[in-house]
mmCIF file of the N, C-alpha and C atoms, coordinates in Angstrom:
data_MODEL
# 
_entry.id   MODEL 
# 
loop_
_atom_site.group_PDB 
_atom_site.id 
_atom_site.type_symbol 
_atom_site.label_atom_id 
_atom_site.label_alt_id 
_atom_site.label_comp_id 
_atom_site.label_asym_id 
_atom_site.label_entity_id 
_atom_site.label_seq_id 
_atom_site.pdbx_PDB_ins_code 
_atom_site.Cartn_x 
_atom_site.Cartn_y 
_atom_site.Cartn_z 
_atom_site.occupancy 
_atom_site.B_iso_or_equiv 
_atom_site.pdbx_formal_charge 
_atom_site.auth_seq_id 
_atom_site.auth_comp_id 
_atom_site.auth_asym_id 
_atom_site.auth_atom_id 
_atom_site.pdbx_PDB_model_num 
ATOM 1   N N  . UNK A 1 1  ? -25.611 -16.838 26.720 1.00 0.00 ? 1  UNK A N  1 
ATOM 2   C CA . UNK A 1 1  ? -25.344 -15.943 25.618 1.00 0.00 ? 1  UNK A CA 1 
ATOM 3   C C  . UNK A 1 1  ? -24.771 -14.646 26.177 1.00 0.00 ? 1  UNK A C  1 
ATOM 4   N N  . UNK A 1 2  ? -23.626 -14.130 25.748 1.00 0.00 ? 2  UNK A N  1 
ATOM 5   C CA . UNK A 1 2  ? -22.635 -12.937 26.066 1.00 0.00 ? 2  UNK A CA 1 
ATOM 6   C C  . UNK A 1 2  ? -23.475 -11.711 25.162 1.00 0.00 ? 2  UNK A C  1 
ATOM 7   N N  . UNK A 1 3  ? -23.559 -11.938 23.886 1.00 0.00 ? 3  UNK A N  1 
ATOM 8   C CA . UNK A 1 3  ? -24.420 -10.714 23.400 1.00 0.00 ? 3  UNK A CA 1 
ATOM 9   C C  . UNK A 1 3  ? -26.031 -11.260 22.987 1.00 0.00 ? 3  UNK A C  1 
ATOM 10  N N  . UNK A 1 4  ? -25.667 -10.278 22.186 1.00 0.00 ? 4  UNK A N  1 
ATOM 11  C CA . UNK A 1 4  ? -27.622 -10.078 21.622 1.00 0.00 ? 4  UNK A CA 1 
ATOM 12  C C  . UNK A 1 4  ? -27.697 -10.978 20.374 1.00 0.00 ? 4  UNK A C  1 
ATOM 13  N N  . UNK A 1 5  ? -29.147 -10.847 20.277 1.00 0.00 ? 5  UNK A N  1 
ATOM 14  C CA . UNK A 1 5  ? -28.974 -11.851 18.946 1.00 0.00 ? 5  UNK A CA 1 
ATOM 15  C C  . UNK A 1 5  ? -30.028 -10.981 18.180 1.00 0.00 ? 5  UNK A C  1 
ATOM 16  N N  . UNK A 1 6  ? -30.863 -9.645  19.017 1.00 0.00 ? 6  UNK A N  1 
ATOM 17  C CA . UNK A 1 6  ? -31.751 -8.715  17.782 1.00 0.00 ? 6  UNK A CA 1 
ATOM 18  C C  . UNK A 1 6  ? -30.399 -8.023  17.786 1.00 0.00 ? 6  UNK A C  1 
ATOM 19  N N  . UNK A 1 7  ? -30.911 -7.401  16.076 1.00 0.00 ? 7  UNK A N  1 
ATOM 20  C CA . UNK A 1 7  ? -30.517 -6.413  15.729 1.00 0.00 ? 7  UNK A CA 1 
ATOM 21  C C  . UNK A 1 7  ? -30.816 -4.974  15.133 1.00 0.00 ? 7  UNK A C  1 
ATOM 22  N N  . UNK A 1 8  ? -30.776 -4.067  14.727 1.00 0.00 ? 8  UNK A N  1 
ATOM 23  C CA . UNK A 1 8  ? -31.408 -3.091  13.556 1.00 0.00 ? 8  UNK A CA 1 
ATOM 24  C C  . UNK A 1 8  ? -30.856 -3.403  12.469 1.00 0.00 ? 8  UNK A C  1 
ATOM 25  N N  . UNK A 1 9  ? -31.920 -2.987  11.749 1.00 0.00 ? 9  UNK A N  1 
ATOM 26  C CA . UNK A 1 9  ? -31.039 -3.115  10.137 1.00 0.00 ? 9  UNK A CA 1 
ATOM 27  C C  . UNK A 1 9  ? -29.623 -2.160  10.157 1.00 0.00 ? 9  UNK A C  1 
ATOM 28  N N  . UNK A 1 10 ? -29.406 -0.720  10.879 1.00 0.00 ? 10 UNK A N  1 
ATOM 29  C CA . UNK A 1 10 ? -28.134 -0.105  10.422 1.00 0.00 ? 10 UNK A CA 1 
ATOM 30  C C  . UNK A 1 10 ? -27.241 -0.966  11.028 1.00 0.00 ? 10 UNK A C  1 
ATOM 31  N N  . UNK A 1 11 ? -27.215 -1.650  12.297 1.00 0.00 ? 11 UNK A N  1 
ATOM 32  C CA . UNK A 1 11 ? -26.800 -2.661  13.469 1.00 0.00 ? 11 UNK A CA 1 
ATOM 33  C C  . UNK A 1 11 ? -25.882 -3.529  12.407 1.00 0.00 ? 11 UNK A C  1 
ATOM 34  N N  . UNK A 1 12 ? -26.898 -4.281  11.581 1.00 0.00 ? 12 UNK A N  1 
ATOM 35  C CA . UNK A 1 12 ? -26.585 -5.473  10.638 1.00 0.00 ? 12 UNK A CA 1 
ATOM 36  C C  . UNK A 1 12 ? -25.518 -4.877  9.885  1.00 0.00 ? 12 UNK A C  1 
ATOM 37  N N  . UNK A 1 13 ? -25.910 -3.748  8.973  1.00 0.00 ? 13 UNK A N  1 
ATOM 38  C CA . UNK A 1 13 ? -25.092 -3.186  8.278  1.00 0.00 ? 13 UNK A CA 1 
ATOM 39  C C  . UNK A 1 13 ? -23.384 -2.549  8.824  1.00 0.00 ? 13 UNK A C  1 
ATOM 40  N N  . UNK A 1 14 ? -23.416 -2.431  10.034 1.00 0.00 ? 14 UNK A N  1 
ATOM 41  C CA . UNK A 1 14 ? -22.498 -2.131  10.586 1.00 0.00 ? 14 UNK A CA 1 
ATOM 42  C C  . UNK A 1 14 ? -21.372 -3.152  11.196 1.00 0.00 ? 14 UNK A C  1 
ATOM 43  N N  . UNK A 1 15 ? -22.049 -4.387  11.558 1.00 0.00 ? 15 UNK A N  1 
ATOM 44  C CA . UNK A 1 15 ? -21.477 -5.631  11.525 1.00 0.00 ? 15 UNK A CA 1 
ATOM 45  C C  . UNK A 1 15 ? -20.871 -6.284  10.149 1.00 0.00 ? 15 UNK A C  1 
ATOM 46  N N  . UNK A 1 16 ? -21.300 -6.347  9.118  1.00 0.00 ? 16 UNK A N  1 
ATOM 47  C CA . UNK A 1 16 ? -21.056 -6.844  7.987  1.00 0.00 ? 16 UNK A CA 1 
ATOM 48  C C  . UNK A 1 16 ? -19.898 -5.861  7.503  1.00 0.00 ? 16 UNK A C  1 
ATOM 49  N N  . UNK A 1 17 ? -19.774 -4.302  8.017  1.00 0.00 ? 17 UNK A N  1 
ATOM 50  C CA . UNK A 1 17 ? -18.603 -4.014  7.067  1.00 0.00 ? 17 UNK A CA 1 
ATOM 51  C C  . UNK A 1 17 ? -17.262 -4.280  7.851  1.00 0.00 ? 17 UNK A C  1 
ATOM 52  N N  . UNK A 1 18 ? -17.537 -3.901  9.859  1.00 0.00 ? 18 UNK A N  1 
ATOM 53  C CA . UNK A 1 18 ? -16.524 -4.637  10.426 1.00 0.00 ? 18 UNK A CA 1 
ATOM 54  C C  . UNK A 1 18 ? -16.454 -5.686  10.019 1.00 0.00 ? 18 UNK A C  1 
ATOM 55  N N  . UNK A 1 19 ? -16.864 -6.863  9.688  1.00 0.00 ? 19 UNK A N  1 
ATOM 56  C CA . UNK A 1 19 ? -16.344 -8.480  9.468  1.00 0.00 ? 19 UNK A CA 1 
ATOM 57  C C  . UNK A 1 19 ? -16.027 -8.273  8.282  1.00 0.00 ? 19 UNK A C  1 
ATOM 58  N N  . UNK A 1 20 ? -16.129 -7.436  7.524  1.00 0.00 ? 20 UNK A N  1 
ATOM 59  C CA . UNK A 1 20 ? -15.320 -7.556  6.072  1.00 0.00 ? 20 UNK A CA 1 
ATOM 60  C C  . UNK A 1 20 ? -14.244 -7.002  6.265  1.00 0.00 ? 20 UNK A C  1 
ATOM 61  N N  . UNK A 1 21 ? -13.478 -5.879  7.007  1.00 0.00 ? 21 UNK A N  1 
ATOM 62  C CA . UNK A 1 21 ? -12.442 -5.343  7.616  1.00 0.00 ? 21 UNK A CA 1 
ATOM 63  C C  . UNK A 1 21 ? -11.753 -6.366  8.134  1.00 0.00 ? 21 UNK A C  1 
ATOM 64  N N  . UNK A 1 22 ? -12.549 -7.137  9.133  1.00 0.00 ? 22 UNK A N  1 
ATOM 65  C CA . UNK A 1 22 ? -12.248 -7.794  9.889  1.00 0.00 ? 22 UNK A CA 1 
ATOM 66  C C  . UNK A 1 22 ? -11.029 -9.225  9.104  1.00 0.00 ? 22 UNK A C  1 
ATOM 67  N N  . UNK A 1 23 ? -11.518 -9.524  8.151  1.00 0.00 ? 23 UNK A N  1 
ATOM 68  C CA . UNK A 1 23 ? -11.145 -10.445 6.961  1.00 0.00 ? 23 UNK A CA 1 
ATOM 69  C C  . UNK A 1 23 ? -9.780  -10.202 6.479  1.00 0.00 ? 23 UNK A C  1 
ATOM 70  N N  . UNK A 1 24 ? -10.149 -9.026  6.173  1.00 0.00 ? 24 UNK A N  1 
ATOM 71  C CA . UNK A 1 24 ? -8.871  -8.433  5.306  1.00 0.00 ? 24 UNK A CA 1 
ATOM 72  C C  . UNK A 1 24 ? -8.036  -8.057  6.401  1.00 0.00 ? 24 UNK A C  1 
ATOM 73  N N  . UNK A 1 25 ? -7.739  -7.602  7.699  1.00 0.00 ? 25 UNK A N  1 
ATOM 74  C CA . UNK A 1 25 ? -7.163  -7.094  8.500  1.00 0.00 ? 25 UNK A CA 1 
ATOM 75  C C  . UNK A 1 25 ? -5.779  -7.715  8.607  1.00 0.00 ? 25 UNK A C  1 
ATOM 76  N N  . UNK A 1 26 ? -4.826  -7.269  9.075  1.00 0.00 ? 26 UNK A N  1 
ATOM 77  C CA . UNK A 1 26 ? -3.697  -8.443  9.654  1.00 0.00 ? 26 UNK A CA 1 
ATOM 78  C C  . UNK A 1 26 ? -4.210  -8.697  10.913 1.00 0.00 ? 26 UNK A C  1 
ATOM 79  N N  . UNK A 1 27 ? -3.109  -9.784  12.214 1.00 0.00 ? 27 UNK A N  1 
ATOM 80  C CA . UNK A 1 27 ? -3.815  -10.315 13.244 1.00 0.00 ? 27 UNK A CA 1 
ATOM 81  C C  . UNK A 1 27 ? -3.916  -9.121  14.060 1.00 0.00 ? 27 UNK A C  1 
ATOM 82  N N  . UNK A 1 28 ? -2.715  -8.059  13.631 1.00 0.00 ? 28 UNK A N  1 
ATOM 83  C CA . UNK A 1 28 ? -2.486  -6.874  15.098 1.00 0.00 ? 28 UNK A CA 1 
ATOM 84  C C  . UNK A 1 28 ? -3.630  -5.850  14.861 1.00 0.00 ? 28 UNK A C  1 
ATOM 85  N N  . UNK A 1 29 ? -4.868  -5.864  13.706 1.00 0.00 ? 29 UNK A N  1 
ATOM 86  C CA . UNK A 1 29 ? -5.819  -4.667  13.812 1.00 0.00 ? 29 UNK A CA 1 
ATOM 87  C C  . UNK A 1 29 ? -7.186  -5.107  13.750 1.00 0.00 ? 29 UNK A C  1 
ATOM 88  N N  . UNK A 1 30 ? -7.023  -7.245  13.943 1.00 0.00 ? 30 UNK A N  1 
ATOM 89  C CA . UNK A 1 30 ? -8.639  -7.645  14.339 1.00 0.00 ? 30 UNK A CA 1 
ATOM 90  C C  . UNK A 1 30 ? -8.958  -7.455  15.226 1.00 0.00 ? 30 UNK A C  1 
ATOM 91  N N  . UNK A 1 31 ? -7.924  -8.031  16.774 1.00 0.00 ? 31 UNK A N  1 
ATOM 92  C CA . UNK A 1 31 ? -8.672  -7.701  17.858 1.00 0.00 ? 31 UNK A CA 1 
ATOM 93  C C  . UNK A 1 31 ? -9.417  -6.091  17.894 1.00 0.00 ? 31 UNK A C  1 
ATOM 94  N N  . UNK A 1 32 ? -8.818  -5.452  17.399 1.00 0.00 ? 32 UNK A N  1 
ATOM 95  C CA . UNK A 1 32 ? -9.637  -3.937  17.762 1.00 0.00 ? 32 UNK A CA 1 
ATOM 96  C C  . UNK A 1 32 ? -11.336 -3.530  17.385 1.00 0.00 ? 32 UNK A C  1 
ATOM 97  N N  . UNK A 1 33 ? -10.682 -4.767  15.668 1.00 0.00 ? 33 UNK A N  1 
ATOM 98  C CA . UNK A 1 33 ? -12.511 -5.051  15.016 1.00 0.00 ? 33 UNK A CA 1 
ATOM 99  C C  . UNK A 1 33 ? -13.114 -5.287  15.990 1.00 0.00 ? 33 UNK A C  1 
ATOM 100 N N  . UNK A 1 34 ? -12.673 -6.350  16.349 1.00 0.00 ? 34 UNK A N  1 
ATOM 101 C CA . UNK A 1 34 ? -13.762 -7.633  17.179 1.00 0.00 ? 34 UNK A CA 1 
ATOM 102 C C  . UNK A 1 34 ? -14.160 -6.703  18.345 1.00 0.00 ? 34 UNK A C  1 
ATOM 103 N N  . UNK A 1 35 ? -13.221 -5.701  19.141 1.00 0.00 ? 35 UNK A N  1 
ATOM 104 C CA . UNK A 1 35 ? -13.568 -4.997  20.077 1.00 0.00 ? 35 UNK A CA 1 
ATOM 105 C C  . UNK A 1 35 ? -14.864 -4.100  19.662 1.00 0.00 ? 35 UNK A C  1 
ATOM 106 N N  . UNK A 1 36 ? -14.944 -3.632  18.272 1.00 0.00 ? 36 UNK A N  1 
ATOM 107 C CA . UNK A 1 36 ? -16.012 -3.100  17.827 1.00 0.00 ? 36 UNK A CA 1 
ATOM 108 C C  . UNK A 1 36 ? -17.364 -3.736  17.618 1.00 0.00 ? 36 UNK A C  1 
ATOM 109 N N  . UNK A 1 37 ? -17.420 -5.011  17.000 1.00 0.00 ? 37 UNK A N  1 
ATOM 110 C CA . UNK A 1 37 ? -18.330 -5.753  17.294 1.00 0.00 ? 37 UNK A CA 1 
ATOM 111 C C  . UNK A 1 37 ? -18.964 -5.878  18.391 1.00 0.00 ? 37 UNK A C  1 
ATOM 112 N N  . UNK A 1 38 ? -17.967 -6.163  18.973 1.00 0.00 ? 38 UNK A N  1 
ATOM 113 C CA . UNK A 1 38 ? -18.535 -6.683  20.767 1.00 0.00 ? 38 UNK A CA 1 
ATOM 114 C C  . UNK A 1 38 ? -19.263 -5.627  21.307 1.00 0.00 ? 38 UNK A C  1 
ATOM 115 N N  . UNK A 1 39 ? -18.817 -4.258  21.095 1.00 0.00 ? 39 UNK A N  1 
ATOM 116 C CA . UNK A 1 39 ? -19.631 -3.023  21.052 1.00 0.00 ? 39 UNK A CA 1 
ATOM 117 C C  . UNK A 1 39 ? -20.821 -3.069  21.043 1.00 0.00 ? 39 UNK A C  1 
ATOM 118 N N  . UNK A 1 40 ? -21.025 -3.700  19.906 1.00 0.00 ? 40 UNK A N  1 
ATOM 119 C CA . UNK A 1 40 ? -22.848 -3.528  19.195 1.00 0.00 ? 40 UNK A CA 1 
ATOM 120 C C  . UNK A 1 40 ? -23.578 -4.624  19.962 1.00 0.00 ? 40 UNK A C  1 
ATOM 121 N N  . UNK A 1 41 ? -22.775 -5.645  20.050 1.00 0.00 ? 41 UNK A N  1 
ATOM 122 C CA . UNK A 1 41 ? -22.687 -6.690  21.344 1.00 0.00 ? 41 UNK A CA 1 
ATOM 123 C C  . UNK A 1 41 ? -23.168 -8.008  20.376 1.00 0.00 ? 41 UNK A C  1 
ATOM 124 N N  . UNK A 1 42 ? -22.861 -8.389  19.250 1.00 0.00 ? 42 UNK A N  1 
ATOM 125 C CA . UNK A 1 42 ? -21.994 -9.335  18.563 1.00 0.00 ? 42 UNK A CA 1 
ATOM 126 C C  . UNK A 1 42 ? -20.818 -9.689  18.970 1.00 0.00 ? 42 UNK A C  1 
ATOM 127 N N  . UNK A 1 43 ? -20.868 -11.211 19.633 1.00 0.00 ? 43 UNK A N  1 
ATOM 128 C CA . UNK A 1 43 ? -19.684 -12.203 20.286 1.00 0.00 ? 43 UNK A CA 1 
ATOM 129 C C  . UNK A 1 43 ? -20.154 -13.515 19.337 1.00 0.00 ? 43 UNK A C  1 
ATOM 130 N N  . UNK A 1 44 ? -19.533 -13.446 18.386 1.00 0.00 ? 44 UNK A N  1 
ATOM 131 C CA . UNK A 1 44 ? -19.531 -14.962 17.232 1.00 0.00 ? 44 UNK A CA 1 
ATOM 132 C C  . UNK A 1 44 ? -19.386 -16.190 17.851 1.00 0.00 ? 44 UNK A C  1 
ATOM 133 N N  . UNK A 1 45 ? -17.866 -15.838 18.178 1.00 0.00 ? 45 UNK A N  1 
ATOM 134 C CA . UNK A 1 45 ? -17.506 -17.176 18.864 1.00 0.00 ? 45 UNK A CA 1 
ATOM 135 C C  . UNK A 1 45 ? -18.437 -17.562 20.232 1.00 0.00 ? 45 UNK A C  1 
ATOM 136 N N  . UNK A 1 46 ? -18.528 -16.921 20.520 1.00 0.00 ? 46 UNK A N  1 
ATOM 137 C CA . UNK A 1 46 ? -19.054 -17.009 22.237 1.00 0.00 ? 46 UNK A CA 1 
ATOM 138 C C  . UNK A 1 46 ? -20.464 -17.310 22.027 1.00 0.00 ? 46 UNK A C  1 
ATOM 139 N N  . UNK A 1 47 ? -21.139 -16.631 21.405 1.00 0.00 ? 47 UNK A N  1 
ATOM 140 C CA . UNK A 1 47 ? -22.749 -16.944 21.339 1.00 0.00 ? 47 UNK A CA 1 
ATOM 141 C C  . UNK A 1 47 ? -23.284 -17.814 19.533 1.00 0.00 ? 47 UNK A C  1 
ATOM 142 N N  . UNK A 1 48 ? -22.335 -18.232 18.929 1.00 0.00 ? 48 UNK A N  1 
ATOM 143 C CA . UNK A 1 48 ? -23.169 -19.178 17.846 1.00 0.00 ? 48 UNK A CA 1 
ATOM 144 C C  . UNK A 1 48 ? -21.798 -20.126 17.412 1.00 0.00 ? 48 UNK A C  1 
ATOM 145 N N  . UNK A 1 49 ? -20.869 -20.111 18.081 1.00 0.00 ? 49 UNK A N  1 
ATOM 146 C CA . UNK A 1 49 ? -19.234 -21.123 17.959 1.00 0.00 ? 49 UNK A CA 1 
ATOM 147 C C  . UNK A 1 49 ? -18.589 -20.732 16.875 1.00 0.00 ? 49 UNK A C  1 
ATOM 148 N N  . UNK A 1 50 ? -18.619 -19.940 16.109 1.00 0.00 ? 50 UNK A N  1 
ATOM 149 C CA . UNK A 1 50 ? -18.364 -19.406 14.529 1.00 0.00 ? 50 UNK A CA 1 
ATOM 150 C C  . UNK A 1 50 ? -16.585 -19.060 15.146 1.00 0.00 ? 50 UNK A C  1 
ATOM 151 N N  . UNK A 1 51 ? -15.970 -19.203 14.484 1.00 0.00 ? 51 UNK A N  1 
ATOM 152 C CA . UNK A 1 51 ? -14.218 -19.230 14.200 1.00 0.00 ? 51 UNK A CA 1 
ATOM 153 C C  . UNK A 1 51 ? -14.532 -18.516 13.085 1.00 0.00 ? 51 UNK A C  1 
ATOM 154 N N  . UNK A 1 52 ? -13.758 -17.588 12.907 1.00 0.00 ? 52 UNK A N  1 
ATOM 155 C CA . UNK A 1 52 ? -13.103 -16.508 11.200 1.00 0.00 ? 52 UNK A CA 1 
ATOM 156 C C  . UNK A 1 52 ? -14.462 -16.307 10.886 1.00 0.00 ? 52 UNK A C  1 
ATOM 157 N N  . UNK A 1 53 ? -15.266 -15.793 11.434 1.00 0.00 ? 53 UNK A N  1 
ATOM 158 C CA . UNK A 1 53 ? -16.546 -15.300 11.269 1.00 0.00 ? 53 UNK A CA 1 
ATOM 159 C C  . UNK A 1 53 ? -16.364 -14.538 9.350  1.00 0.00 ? 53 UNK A C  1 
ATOM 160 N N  . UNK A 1 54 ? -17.413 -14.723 8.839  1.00 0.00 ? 54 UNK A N  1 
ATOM 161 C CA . UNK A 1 54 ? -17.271 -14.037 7.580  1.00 0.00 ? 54 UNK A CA 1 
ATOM 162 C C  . UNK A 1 54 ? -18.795 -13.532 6.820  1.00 0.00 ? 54 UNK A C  1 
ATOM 163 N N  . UNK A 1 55 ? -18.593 -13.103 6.334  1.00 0.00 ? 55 UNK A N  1 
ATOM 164 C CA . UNK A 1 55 ? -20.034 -11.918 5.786  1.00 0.00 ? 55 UNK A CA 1 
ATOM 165 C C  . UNK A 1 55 ? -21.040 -13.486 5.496  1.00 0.00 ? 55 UNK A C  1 
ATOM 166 N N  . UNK A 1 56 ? -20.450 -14.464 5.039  1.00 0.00 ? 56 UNK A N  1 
ATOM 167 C CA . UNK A 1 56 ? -21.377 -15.303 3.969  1.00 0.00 ? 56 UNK A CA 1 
ATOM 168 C C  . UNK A 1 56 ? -21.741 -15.996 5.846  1.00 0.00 ? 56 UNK A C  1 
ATOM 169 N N  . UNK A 1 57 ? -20.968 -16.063 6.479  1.00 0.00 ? 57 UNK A N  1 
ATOM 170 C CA . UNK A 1 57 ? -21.673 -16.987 7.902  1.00 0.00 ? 57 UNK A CA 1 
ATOM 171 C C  . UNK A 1 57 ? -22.589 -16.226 8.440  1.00 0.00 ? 57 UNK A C  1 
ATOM 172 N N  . UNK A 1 58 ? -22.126 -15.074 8.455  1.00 0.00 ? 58 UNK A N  1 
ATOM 173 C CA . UNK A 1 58 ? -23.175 -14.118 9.401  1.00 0.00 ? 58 UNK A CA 1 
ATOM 174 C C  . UNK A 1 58 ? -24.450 -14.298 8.426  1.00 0.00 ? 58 UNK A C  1 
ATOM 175 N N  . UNK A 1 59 ? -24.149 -13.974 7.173  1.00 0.00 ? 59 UNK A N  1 
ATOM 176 C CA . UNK A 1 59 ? -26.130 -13.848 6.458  1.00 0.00 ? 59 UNK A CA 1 
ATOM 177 C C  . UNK A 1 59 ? -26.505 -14.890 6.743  1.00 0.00 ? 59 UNK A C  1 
ATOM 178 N N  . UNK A 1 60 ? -25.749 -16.440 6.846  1.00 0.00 ? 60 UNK A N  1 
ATOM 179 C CA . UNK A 1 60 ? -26.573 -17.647 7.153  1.00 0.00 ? 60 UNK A CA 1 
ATOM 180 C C  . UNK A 1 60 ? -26.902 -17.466 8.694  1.00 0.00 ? 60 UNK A C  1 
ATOM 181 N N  . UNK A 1 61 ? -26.874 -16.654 9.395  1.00 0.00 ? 61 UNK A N  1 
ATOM 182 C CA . UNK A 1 61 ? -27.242 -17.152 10.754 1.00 0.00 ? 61 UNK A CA 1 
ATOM 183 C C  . UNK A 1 61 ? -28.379 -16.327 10.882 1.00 0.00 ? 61 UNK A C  1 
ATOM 184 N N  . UNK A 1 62 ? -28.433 -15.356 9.876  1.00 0.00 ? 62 UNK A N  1 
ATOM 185 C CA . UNK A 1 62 ? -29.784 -14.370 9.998  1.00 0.00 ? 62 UNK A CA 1 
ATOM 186 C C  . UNK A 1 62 ? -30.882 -14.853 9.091  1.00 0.00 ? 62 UNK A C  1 
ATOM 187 N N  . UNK A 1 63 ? -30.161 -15.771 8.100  1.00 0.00 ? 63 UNK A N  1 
ATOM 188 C CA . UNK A 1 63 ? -31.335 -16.478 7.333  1.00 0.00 ? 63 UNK A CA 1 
ATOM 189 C C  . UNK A 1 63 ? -31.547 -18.054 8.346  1.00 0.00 ? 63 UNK A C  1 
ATOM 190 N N  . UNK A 1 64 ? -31.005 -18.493 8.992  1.00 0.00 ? 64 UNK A N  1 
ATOM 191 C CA . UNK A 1 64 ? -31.558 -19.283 9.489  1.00 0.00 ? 64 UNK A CA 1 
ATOM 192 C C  . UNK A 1 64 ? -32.321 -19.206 11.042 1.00 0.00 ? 64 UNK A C  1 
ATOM 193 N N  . UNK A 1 65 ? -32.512 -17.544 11.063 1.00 0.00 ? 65 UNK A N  1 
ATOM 194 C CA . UNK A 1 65 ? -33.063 -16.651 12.163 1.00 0.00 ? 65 UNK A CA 1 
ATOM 195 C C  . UNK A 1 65 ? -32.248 -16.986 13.290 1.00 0.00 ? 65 UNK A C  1 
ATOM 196 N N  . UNK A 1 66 ? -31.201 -17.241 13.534 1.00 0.00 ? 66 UNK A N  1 
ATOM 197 C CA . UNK A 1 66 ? -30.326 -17.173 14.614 1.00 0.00 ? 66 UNK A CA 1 
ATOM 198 C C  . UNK A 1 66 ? -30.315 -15.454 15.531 1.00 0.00 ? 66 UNK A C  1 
ATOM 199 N N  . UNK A 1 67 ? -30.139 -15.050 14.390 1.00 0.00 ? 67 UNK A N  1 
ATOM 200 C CA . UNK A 1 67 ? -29.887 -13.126 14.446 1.00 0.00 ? 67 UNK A CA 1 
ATOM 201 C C  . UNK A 1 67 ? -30.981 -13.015 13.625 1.00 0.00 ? 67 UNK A C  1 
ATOM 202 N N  . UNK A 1 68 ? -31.643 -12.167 15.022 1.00 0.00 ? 68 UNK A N  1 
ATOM 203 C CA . UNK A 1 68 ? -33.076 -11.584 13.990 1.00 0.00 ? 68 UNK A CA 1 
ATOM 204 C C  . UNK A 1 68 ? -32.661 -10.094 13.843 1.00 0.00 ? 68 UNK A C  1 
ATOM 205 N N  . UNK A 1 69 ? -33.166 -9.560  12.703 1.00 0.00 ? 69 UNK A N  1 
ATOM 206 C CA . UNK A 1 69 ? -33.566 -8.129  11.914 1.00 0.00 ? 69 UNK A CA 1 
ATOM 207 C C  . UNK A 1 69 ? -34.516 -7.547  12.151 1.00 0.00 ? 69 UNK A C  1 
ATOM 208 N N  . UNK A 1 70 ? -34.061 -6.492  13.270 1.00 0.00 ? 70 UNK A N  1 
ATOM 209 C CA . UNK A 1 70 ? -35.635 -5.641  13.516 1.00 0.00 ? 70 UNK A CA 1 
ATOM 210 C C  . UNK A 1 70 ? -35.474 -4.074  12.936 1.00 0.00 ? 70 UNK A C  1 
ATOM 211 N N  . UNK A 1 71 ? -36.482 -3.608  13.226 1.00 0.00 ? 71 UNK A N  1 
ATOM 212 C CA . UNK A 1 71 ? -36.659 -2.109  12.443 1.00 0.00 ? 71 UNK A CA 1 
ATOM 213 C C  . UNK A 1 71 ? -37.130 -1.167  13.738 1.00 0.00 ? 71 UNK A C  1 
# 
């Protein structure tokens, strides 16, 4: 595993609005998202195989405790 899999709740919240950016972006201003992600140290592809990562995949990986939610 390349990143983390805890998070904080602002953590979570901060991931979910990059990957919604991330969505809407063209191809020349995702990599920079994804550079932000990787930041918080969320790597989709690399640590859970996820391609076009999207808000509805990420809540399933935290509801199926993949990514835990800490405080």
């Amino acid at each position: 595993m390349k990143g983390r899999y805890v998070f904080t709740k602002s953590e979570i919240n901060e991931l979910r609005e990059l990957i919604r950016q991330r969505v809407k972006a063209d191809r020349s201003k995702q990599k920079g998202i994804r550079d932000k992600m990787r930041a918080i140290g969320f790597y989709g592809r690399d640590d859970f195989g996820i391609v076009n990562m999207t808000v509805e995949k990420f809540d399933k990986l935290i509801a199926e405790e993949q990514i835990i939610v800490k405080d």
